[in-house]
MIPAPA-699273 format. One line per field, with one value per residue: residue number from 1; residue in one letter; x, y, z negated of N, C-alpha, C in turn. Coordinates in Angstrom, 2 decimals. Each point is the difference from the previous one (the first is absolute). Layout:
REM MIPAPA-699273
num c(NUM,...)
residuo c(a,...)
n.east c(X,...)
n.north c(Y,...)
n.up c(Z,...)
ca.east c(X,...)
ca.north c(Y,...)
ca.up c(Z,...)
c.east c(X,...)
c.north c(Y,...)
c.up c(Z,...)
END
This chain:
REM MIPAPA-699273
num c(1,2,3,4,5,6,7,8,9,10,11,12,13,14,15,16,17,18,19,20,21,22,23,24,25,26,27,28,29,30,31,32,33,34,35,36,37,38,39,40,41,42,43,44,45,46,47,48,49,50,51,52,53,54,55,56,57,58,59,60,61,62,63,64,65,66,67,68,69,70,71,72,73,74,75,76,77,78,79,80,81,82,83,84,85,86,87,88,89,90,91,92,93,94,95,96,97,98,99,100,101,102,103,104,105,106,107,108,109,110,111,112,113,114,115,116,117,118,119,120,121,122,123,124,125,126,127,128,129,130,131,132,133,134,135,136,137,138,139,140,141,142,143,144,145,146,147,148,149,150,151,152,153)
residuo c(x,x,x,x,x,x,x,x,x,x,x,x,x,x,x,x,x,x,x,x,x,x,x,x,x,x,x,x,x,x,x,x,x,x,x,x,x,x,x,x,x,x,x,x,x,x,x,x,x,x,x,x,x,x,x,x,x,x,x,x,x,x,x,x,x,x,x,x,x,x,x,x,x,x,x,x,x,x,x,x,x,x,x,x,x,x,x,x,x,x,x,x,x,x,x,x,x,x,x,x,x,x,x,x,x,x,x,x,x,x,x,x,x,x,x,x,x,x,x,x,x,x,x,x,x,x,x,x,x,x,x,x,x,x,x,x,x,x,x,x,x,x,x,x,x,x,x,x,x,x,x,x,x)
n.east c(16.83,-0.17,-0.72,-1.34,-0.26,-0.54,-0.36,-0.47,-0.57,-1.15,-0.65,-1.54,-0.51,-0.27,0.94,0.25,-0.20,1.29,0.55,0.76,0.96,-0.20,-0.32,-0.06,-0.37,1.01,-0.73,1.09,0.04,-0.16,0.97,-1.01,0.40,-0.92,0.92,-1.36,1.17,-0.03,0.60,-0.34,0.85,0.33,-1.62,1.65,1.09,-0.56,0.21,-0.17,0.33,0.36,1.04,-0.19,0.03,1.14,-0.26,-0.58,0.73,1.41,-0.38,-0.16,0.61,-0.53,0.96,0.29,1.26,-0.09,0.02,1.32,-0.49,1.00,0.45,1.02,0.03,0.64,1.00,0.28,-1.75,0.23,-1.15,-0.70,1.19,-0.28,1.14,-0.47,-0.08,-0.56,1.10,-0.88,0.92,-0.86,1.27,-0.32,-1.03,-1.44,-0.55,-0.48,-0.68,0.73,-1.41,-0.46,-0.09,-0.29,-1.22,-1.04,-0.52,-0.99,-0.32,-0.23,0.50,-0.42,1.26,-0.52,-1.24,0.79,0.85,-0.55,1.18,0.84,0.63,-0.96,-0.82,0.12,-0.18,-0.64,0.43,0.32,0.14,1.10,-0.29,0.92,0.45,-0.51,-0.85,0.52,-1.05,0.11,-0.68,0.69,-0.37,1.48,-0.02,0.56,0.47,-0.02,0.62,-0.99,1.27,-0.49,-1.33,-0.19,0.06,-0.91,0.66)
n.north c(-3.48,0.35,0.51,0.32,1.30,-1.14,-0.41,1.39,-1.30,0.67,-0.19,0.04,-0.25,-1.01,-1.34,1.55,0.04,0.33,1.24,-0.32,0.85,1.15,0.38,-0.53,0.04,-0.53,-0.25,0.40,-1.27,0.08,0.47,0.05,1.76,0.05,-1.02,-0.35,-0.60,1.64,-0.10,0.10,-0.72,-1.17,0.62,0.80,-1.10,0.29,-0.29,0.23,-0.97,0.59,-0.58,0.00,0.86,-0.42,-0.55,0.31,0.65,-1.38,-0.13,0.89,0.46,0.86,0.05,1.28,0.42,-0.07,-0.77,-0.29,0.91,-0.06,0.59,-0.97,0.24,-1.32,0.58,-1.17,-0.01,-0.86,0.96,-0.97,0.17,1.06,0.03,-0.14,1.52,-0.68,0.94,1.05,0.22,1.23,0.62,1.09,0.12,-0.67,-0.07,-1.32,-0.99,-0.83,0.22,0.13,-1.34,0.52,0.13,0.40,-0.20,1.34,1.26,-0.32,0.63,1.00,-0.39,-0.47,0.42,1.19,-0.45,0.20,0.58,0.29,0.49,0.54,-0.80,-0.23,0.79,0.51,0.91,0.28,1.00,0.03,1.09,-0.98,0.65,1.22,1.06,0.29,-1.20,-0.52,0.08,-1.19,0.30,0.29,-1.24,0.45,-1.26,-0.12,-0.91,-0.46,-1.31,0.74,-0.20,1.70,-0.99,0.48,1.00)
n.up c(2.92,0.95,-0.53,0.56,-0.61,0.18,-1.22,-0.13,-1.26,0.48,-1.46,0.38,0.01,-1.20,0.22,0.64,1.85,0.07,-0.24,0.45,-0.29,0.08,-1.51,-0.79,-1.43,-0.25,-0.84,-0.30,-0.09,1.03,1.45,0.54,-0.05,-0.52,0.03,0.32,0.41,0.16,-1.00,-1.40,0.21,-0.19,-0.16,0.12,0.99,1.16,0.09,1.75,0.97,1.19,-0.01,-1.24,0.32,0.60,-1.03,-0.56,0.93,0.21,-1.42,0.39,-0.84,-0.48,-0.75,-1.02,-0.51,-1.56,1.04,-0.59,0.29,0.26,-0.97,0.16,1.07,-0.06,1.13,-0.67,-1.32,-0.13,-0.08,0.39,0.77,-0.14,-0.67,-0.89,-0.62,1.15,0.01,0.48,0.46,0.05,1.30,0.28,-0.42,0.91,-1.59,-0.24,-0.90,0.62,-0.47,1.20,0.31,0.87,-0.34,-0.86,0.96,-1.11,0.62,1.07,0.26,0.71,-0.07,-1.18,0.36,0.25,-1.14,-1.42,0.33,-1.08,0.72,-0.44,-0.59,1.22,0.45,-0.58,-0.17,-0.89,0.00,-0.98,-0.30,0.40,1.16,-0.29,0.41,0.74,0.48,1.34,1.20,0.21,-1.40,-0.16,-0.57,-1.38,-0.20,-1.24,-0.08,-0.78,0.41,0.42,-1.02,-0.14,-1.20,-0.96,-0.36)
ca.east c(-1.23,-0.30,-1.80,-0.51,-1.12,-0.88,-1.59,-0.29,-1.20,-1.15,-1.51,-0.62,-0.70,0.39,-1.42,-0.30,1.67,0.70,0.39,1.50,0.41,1.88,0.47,-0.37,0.67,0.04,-0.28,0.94,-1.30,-1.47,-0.60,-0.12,-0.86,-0.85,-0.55,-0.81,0.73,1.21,0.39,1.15,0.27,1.13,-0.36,-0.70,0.25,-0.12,1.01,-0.21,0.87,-0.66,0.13,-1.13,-1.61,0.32,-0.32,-2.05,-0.41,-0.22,-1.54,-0.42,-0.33,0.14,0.70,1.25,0.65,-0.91,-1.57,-0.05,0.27,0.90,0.75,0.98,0.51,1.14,0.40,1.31,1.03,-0.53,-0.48,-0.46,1.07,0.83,-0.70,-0.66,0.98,0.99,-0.34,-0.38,0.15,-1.07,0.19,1.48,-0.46,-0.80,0.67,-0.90,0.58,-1.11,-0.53,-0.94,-0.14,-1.76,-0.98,-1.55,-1.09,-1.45,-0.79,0.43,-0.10,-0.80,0.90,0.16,-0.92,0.37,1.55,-0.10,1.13,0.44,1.43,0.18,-0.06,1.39,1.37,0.25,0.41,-0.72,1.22,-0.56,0.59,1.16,-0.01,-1.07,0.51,-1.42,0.53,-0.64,0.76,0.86,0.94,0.70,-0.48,1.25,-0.35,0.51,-0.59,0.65,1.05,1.04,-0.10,1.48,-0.48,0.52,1.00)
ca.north c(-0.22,1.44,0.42,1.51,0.57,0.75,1.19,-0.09,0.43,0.19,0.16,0.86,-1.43,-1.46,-0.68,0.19,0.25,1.66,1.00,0.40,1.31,-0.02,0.02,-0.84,0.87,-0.85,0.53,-0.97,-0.85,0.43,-0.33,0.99,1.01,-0.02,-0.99,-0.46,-0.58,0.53,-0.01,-0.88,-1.05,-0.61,-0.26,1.51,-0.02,-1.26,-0.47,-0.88,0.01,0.39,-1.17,-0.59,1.05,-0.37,-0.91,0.72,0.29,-0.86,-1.17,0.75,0.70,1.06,0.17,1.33,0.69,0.26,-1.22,-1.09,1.33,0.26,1.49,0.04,-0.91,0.22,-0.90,-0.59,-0.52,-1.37,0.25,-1.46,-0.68,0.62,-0.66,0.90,0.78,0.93,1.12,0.66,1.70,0.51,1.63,0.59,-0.19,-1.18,-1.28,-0.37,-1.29,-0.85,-0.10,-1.38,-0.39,-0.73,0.14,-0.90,0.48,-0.57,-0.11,-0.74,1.50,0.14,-0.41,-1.46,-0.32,-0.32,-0.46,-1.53,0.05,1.37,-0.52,1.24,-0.89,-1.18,0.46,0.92,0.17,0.83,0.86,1.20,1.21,0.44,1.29,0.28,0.80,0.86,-0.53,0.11,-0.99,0.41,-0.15,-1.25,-0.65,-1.26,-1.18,-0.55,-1.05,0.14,-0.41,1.46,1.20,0.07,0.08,1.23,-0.51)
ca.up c(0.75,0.67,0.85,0.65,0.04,1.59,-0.27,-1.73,-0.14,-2.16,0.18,-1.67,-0.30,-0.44,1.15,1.08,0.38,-0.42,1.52,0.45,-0.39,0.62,-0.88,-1.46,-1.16,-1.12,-1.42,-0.62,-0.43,0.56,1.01,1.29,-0.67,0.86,-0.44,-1.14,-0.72,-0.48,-1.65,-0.96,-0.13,0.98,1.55,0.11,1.53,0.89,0.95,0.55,0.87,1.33,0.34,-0.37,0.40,1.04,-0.18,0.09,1.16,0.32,0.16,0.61,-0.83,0.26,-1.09,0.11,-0.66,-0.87,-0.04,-1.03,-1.21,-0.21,0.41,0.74,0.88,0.26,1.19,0.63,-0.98,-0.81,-1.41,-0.85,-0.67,-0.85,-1.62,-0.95,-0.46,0.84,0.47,1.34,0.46,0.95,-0.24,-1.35,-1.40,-0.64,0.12,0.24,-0.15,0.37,-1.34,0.05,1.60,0.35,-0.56,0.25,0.65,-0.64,0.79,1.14,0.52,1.03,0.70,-0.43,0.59,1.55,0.63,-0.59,-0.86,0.28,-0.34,-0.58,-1.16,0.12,1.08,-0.81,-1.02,-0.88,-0.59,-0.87,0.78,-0.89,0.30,1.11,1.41,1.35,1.17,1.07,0.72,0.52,-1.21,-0.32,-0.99,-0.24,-0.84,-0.91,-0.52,-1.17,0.08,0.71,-1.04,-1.29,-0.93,-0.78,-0.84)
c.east c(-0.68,-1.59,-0.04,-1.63,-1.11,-1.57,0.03,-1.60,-0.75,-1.19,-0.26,-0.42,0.63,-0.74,0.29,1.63,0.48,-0.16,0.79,0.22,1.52,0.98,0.01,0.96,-0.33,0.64,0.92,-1.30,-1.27,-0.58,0.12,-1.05,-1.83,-0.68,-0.82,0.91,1.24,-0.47,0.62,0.25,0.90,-0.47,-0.84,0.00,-0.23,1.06,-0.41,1.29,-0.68,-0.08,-1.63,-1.24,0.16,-0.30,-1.34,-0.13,0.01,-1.39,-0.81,-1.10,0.34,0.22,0.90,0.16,-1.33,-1.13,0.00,-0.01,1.58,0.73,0.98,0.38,1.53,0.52,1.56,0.78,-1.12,-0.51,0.02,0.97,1.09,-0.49,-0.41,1.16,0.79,-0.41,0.20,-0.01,-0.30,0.47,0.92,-0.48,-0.32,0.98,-1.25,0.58,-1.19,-0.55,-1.06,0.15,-1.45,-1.22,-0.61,-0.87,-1.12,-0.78,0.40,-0.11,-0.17,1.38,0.21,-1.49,-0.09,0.88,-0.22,1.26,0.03,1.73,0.62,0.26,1.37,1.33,-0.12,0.95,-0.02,1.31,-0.50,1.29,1.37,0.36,-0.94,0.80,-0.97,0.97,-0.69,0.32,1.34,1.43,0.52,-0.27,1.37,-0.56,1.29,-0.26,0.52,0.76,1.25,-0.24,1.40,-0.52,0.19,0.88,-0.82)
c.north c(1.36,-0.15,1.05,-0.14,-0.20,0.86,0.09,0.55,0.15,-0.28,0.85,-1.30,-1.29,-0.64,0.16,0.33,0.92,0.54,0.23,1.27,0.54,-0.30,-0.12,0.88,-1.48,0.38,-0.93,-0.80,0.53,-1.09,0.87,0.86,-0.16,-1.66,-1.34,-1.15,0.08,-0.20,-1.10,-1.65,-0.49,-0.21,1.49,0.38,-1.46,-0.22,-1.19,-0.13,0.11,-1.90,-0.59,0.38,-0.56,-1.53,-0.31,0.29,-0.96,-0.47,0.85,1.36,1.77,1.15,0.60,-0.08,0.50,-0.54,-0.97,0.89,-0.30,1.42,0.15,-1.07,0.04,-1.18,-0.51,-0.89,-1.24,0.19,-1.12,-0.73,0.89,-0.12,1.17,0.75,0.52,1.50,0.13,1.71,0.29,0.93,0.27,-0.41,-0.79,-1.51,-0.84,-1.40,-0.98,-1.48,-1.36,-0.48,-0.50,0.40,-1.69,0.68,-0.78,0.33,-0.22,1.27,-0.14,-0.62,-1.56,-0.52,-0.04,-1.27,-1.32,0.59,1.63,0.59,1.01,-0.92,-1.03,1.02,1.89,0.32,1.29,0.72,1.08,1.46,0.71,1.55,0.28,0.71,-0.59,-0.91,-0.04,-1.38,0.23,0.17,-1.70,-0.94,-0.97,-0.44,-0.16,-1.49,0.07,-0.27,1.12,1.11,0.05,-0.19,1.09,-0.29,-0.04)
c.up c(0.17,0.98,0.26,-0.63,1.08,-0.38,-1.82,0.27,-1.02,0.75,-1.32,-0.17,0.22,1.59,1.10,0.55,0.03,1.14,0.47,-0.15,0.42,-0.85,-1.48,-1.04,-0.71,-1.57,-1.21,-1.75,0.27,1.11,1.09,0.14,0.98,0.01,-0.72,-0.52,-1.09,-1.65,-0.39,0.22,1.28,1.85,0.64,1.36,0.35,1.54,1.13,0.82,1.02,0.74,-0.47,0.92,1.56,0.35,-0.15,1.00,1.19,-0.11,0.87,-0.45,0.31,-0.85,0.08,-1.46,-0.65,0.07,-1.13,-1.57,-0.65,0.22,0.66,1.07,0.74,0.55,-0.14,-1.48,-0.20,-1.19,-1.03,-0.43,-0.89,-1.51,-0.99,-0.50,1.67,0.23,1.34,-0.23,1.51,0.18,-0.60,-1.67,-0.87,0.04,-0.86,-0.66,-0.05,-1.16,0.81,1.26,-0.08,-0.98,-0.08,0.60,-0.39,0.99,1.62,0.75,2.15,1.03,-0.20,0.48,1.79,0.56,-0.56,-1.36,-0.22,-0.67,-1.55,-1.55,-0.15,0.48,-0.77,-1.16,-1.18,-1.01,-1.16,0.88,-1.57,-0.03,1.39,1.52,1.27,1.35,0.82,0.88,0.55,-0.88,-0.13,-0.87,-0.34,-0.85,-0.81,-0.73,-1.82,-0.52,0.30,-0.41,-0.85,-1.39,-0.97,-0.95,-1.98)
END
């Protein structure tokens, strides 16, 4: 299962939406350098699918790449249905495993008051940064499912 990069994004600040950037340094158990989401624990990347945001936009919405504060957006994989422990390599380097599907959304943030919904809590997903390195758009995305992981010996 093979995606594309289409935006990497940060913010300084919790809350609010990222910026799109040409290019991201991801920090092996960190995150993404520059990011108020980047440190310790299993939810150091966020992950949207472009499909999704495409979908916000149907309701008629007006919505890009880092509007759902997600850092990475990416076009052509079924985030939500891939199962926990899958890896995702970004590039030549980053490789990335995937630790949560979906959030709770406590506070109802400025896209779930326009729309009624917001796809980021249900259709998100959340990675710790196994090995780091520097992507952009446009970088390849393979999927590994954990079934096709090699176990260690």
């Amino acid at each position: 299962m093979e995606g594309v990069v289409i935006a990497v994004s940060i913010s300084e600040r919790k809350g609010t939406r990222k910026s799109n950037m040409d290019q991201v340094e991801l920090e092996e158990d960190h995150g993404l350098s520059g990011d108020a989401h980047a440190g310790p624990g299993h939810r150091q990347v966020s992950l949207l699918a472009l499909e999704s945001i495409e979908k916000m936009r149907r309701k008629g919405l007006d919505v890009s790449p880092g509007d759902f504060a997600e850092n990475i957006t990416i076009q052509g994989v079924d985030l939500v249905r891939l199962p926990l422990g899958s890896q995702l390599r970004i590039g030549e380097d980053v490789l990335l495993i995937l630790t949560q599907i979906g959030k709770e959304c406590h506070n109802r943030c400025a896209i779930y008051y326009q729309a009624g919904e917001c796809v980021m809590p249900i259709e998100g997903i959340f990675t710790r940064v196994a090995r780091g390195g520097t992507i952009r758009p446009g970088d390849r995305v393979k999927v590994t499912l954990p079934e096709d992981v090699p176990s260690l010996p």
